[in-house]
Every structure is written in structure tokens, then in C-alpha cells.
VEXMISE-877701 format. One record per atom (N, C-alpha, C, O): residue in three letters; z negated, x negated, y. Coordinates in Angstrom, 3 decimals, always signed. Last residue first. Example, Ala and Ser with C-alpha at 12.3 -4.5 7.8 and 13.67 -1.06 7.14 Angstrom:
2
+------+----------+----------+----------+
| type |       up |     east |    north |
+------+----------+----------+----------+
|  Ser |   -7.080 |  -12.850 |   -2.250 |
|  Ser |   -7.140 |  -13.670 |   -1.060 |
|  Ser |   -7.870 |  -12.900 |   +0.030 |
|  Ser |   -8.039 |  -13.409 |   +1.138 |
|  Ala |   -7.800 |  -13.190 |   -5.690 |
|  Ala |   -7.800 |  -12.300 |   -4.500 |
|  Ala |   -7.800 |  -13.200 |   -3.300 |
|  Ala |   -8.465 |  -14.236 |   -3.319 |
+------+----------+----------+----------+
END
This chain:
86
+------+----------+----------+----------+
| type |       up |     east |    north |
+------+----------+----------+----------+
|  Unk |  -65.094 |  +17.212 |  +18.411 |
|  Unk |  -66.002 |  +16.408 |  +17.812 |
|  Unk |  -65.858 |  +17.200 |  +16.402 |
|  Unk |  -66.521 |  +16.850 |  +15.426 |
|  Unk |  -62.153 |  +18.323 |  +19.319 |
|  Unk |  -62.478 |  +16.965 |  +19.071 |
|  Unk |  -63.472 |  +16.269 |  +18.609 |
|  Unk |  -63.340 |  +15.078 |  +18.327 |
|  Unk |  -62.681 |  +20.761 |  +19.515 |
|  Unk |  -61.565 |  +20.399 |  +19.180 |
|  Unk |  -61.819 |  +19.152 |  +18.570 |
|  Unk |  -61.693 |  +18.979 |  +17.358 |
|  Unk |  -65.269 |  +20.725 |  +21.244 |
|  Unk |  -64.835 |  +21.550 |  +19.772 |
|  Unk |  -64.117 |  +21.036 |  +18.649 |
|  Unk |  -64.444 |  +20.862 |  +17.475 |
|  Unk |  -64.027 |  +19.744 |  +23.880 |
|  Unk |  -65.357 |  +18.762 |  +22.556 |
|  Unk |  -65.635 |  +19.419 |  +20.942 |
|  Unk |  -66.025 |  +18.881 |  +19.907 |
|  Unk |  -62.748 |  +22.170 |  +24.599 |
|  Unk |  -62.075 |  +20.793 |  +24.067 |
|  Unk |  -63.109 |  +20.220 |  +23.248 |
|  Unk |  -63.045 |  +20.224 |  +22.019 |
|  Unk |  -64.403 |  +23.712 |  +24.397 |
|  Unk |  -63.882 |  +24.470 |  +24.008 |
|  Unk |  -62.869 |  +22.573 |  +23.406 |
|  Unk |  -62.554 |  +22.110 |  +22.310 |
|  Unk |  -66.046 |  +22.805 |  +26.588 |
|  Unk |  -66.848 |  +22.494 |  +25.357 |
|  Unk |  -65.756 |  +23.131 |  +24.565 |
|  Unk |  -66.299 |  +23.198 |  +23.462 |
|  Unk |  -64.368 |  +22.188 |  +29.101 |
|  Unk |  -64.518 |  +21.104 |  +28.044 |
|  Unk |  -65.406 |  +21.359 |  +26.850 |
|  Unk |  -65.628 |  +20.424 |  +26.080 |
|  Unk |  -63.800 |  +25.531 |  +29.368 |
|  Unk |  -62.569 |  +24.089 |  +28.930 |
|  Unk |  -63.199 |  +22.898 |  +28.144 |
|  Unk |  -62.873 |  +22.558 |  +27.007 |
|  Unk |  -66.805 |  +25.564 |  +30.536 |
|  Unk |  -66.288 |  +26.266 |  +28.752 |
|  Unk |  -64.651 |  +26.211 |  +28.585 |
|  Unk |  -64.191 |  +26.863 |  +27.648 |
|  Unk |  -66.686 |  +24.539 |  +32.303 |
|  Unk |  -66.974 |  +23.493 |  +30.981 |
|  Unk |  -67.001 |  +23.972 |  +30.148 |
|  Unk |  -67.152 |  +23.478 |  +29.031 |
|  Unk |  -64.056 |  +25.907 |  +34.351 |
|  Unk |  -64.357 |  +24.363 |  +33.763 |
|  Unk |  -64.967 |  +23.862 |  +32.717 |
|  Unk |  -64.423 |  +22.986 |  +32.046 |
|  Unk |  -66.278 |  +28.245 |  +34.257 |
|  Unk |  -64.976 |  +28.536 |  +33.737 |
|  Unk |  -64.198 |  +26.750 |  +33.370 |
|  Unk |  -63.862 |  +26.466 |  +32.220 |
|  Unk |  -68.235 |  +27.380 |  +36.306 |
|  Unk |  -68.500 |  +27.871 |  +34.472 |
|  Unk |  -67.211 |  +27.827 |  +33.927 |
|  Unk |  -67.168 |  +27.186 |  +32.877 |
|  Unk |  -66.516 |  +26.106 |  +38.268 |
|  Unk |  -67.814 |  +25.797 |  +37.617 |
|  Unk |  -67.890 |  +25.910 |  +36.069 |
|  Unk |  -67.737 |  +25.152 |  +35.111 |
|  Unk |  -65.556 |  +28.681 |  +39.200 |
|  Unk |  -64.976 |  +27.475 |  +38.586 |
|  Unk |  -65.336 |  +26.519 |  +37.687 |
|  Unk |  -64.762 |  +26.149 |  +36.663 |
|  Unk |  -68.132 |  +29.854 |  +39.794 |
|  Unk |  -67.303 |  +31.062 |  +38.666 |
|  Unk |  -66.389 |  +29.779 |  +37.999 |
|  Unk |  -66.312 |  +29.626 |  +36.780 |
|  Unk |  -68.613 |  +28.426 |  +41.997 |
|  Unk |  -69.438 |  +28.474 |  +40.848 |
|  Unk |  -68.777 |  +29.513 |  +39.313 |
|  Unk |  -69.143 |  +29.624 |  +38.143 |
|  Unk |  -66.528 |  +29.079 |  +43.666 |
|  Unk |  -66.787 |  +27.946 |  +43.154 |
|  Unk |  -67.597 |  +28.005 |  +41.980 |
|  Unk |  -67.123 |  +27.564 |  +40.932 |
|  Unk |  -67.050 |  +32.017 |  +44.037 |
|  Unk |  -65.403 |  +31.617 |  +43.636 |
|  Unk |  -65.852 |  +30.153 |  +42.946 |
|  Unk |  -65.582 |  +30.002 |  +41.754 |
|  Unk |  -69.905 |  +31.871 |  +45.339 |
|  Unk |  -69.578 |  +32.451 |  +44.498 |
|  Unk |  -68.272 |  +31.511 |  +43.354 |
|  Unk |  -68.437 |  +30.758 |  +42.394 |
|  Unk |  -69.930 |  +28.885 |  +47.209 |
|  Unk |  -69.268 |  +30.129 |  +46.789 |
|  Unk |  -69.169 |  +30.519 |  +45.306 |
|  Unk |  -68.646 |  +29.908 |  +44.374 |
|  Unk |  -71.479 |  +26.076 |  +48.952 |
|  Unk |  -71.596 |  +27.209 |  +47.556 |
|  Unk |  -71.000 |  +28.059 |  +48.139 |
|  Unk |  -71.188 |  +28.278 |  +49.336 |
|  Unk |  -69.446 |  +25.113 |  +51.385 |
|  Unk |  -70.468 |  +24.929 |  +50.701 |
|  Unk |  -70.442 |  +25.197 |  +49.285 |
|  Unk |  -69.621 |  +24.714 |  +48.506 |
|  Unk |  -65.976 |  +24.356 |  +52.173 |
|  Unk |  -67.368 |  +24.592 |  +52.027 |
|  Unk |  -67.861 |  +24.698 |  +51.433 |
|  Unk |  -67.325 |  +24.512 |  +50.340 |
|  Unk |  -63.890 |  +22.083 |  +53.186 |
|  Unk |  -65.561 |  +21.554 |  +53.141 |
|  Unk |  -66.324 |  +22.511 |  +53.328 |
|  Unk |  -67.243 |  +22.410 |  +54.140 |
|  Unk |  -61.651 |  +23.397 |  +53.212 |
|  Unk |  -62.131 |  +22.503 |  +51.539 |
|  Unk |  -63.113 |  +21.883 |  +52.161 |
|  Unk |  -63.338 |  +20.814 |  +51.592 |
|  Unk |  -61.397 |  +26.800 |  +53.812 |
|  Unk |  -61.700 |  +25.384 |  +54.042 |
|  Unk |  -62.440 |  +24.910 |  +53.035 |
|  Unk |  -63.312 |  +25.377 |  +52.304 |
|  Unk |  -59.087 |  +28.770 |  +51.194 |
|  Unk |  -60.043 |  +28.502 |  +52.654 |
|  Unk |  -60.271 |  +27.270 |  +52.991 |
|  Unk |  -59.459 |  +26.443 |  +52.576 |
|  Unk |  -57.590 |  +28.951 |  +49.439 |
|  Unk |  -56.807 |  +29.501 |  +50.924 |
|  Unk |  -57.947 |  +28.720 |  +51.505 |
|  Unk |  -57.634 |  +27.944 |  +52.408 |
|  Unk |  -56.813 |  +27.054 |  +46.295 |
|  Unk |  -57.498 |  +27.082 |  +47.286 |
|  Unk |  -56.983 |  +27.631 |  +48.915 |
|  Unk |  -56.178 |  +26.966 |  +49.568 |
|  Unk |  -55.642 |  +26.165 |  +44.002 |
|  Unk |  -55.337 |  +28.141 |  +44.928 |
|  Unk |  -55.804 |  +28.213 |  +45.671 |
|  Unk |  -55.679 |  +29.276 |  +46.280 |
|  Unk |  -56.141 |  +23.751 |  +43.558 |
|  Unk |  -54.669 |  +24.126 |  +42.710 |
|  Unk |  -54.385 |  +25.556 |  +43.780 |
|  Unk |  -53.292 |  +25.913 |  +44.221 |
|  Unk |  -58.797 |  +23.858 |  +43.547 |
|  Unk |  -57.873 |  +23.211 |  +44.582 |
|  Unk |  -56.651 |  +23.692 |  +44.631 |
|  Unk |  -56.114 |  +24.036 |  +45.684 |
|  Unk |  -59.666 |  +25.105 |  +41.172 |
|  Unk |  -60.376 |  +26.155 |  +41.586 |
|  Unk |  -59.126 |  +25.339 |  +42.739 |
|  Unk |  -58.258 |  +26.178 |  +42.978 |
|  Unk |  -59.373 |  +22.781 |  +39.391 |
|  Unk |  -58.176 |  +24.155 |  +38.819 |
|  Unk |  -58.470 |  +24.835 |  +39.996 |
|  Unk |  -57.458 |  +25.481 |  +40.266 |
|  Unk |  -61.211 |  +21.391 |  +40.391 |
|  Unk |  -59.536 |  +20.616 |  +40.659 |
|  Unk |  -58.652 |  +21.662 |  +40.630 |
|  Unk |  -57.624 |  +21.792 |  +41.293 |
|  Unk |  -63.368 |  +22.786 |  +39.816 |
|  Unk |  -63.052 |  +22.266 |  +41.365 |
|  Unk |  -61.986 |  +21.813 |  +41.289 |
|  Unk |  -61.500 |  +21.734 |  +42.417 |
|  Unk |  -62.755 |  +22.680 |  +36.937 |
|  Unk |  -63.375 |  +24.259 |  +37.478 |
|  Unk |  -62.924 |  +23.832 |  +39.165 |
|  Unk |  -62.138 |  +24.594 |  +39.727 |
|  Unk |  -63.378 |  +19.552 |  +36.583 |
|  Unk |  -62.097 |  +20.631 |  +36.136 |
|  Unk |  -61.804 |  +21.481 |  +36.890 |
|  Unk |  -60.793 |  +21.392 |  +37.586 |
|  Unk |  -65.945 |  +19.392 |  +37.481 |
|  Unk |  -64.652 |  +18.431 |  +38.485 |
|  Unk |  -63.365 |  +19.397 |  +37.940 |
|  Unk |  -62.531 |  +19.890 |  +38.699 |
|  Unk |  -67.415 |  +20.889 |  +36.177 |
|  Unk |  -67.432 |  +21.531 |  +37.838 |
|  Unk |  -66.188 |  +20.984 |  +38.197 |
|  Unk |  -65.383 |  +21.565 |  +38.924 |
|  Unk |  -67.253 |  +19.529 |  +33.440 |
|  Unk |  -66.404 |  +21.134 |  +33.612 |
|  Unk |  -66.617 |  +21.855 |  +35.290 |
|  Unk |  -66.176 |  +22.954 |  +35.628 |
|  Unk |  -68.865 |  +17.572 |  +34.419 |
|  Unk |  -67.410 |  +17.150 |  +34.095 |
|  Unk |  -66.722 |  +18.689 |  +33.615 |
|  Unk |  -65.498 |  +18.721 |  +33.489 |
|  Unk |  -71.570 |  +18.641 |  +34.248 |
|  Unk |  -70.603 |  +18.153 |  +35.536 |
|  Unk |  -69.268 |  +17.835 |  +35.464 |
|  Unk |  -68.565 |  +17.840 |  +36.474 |
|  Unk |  -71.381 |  +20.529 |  +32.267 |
|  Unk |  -71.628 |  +20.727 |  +33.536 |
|  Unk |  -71.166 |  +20.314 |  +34.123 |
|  Unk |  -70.305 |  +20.876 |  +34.799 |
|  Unk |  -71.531 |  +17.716 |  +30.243 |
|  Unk |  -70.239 |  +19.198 |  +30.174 |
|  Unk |  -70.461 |  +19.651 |  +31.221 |
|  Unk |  -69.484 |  +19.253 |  +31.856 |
|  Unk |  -73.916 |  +16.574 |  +31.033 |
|  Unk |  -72.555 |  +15.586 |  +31.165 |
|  Unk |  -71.663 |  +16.808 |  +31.241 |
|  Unk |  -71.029 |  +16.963 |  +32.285 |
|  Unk |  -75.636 |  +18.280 |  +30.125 |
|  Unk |  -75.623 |  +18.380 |  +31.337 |
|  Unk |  -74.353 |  +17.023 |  +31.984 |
|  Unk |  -74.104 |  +16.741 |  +33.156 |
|  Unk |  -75.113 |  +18.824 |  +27.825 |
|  Unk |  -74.907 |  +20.061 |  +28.292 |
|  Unk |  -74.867 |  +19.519 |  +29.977 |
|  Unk |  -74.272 |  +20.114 |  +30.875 |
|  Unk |  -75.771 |  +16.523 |  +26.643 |
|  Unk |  -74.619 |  +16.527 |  +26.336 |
|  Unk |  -74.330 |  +18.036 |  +27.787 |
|  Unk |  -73.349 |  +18.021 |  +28.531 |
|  Unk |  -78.648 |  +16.088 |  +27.631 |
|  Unk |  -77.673 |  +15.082 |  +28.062 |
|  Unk |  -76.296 |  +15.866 |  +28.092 |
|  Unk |  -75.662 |  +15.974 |  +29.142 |
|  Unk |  -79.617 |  +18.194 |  +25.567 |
|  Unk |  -79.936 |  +17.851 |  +26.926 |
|  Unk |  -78.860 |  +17.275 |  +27.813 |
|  Unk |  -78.264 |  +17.963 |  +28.641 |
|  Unk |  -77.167 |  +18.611 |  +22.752 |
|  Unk |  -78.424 |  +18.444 |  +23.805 |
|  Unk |  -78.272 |  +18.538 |  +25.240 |
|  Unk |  -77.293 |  +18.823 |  +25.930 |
|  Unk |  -74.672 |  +19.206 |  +20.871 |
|  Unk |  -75.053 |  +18.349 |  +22.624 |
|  Unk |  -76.416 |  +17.837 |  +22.948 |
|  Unk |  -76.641 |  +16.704 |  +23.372 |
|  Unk |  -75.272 |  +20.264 |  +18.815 |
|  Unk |  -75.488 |  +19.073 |  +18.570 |
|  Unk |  -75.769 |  +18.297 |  +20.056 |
|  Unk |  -76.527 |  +17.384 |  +20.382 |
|  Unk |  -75.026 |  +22.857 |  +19.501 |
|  Unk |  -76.281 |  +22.548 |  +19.485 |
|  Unk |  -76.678 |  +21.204 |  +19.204 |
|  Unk |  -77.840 |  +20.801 |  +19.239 |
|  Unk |  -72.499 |  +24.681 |  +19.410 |
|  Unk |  -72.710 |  +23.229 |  +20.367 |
|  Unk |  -74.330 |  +22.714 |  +20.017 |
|  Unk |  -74.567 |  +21.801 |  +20.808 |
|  Unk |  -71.379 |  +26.557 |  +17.574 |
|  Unk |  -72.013 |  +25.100 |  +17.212 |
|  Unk |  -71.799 |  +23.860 |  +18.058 |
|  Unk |  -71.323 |  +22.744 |  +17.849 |
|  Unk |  -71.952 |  +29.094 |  +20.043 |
|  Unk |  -70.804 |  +28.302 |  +19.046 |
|  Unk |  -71.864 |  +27.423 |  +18.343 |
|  Unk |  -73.070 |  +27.577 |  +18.536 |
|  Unk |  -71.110 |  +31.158 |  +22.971 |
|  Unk |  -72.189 |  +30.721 |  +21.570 |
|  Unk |  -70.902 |  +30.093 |  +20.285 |
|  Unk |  -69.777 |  +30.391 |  +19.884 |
|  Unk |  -70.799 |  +31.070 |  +25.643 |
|  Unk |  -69.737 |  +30.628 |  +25.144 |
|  Unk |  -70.752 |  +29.902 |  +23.699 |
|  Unk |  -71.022 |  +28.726 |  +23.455 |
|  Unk |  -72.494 |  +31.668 |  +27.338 |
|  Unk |  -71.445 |  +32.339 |  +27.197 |
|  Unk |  -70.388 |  +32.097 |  +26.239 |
|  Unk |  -69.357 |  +32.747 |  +26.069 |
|  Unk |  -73.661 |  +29.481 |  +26.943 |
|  Unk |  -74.786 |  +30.721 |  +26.854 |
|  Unk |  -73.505 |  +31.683 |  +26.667 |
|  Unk |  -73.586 |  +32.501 |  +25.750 |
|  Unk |  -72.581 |  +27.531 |  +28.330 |
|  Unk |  -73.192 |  +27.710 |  +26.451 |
|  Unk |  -73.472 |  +28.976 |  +26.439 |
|  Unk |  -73.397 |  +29.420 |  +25.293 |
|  Unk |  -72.568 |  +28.415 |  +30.769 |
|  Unk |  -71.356 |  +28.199 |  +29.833 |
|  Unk |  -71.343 |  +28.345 |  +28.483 |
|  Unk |  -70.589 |  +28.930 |  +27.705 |
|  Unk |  -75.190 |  +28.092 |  +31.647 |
|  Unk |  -74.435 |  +29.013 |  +31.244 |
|  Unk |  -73.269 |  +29.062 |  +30.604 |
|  Unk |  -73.102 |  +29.966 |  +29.785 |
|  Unk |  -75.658 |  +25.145 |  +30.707 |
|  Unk |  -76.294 |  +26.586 |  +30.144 |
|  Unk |  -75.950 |  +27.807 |  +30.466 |
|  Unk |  -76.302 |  +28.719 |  +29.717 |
|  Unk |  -73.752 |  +24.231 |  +32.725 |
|  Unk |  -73.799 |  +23.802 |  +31.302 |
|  Unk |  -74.390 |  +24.853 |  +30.739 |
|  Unk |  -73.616 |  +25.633 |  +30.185 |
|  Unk |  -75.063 |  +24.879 |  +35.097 |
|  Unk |  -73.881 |  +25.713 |  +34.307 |
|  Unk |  -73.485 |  +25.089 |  +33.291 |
|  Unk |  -72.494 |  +25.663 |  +32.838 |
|  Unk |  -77.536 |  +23.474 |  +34.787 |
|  Unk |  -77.888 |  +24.629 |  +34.754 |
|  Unk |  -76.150 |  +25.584 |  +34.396 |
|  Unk |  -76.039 |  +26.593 |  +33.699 |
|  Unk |  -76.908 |  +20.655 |  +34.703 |
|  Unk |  -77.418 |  +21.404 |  +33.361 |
|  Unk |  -77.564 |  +23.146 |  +33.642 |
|  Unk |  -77.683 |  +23.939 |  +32.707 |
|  Unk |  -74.987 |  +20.501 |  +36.664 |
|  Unk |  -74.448 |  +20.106 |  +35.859 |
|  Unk |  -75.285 |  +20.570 |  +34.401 |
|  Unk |  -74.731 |  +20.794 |  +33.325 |
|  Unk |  -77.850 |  +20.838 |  +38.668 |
|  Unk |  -76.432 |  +21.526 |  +38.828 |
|  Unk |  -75.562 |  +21.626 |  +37.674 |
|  Unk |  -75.211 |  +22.784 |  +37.443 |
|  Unk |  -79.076 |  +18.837 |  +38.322 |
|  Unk |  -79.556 |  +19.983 |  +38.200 |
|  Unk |  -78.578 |  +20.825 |  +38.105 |
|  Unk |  -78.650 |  +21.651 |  +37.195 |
|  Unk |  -77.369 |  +16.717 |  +38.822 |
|  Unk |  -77.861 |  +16.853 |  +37.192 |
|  Unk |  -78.395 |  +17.920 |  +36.962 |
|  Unk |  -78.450 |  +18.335 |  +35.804 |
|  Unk |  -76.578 |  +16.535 |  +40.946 |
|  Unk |  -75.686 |  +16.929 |  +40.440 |
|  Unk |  -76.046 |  +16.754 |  +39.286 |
|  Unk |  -75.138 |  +16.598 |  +38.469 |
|  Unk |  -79.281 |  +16.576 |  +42.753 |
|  Unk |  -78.577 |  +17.771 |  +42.573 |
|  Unk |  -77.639 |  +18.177 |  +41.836 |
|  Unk |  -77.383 |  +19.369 |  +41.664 |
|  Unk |  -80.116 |  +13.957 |  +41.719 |
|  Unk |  -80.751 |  +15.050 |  +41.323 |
|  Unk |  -79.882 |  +16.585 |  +41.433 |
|  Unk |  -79.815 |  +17.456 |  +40.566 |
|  Unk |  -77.941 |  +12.894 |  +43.236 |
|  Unk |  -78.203 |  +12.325 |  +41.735 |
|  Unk |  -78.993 |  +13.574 |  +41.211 |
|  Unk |  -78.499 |  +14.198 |  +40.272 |
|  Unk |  -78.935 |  +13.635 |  +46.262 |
|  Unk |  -77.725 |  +13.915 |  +45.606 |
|  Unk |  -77.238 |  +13.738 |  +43.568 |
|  Unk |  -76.412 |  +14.382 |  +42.922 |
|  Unk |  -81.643 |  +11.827 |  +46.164 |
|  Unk |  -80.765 |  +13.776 |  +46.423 |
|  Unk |  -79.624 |  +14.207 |  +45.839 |
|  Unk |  -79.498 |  +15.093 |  +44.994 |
|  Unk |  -80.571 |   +9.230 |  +45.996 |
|  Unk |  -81.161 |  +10.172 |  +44.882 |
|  Unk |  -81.150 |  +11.111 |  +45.205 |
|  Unk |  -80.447 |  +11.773 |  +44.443 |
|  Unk |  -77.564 |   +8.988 |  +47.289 |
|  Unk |  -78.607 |   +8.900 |  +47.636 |
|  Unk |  -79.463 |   +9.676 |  +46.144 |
|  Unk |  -78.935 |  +10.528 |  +45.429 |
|  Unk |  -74.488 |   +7.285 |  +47.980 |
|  Unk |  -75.092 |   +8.308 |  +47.155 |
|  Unk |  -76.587 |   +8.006 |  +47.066 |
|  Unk |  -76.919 |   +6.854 |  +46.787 |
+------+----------+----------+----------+
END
């Protein structure tokens, strides 16, 4: 794992973190920075395990749409769980 890759999955991990929040308005405001962009990446591995579960096409491709819809749909699971639990 190369810093490219470190950067992409924090850029990645805050930007559907913010959408997710964004879709999903609540009393997350305690997250922050950090918190939105830990929910991102740990609601892509959900969103990518639930998205495996139906998967027809090839599992080495890129960006899709379908993926990124997993994506969001993954960390508004975990902020819907961190709800629950914080």
C-alpha cells in the first residue's frame, strides 16, 4: 500500500461519508472530520460485501455507479448503527 492509495481511501471515505450525512440529517455532528471519514470507509467495506452478496459482473471493476450507490447505502448502515450505540 502506497500513499496513493492512503489518500484515495480517505478522500473517498470523507466524500461518501458526506453524502450519507447529507442524506441521512440527524445528530451526527459529534463525528467530525475523522468520524465521517472512518463511516465512509467502513460503510464502502459493508456497501462492497452487501453490493458481493448480487454481484453478476467482474469483481475487478473499477468505479460503478452500482458501487458507489453501495458505498452510500453501507455508511448510512453504520451511522444508523453508531446511532444506536453512541
Amino acid at each position: 500500500m502506497n500513499v496513493n492509495n492512503i489518500i484515495s481511501w480517505i478522500g473517498s471515505g470523507l466524500f461518501i461519508g458526506f453524502v450519507a450525512r447529507f442524506l441521512l440529517p440527524g445528530s451526527d455532528a459529534r463525528l467530525g472530520w475523522i468520524g465521517t471519514i472512518l463511516a465512509g470507509i467502513v460503510g464502502s467495506f459493508v456497501g462492497g460485501y452487501l453490493g458481493s452478496l448480487y454481484r453478476k459482473g467482474p469483481a475487478n471493476a473499477s468505479f460503478s455507479p452500482a458501487s458507489f450507490l453501495m458505498s452510500v447505502l453501507g455508511t448510512i448502515v453504520v451511522l444508523l448503527v453508531l446511532r444506536f450505540v453512541l
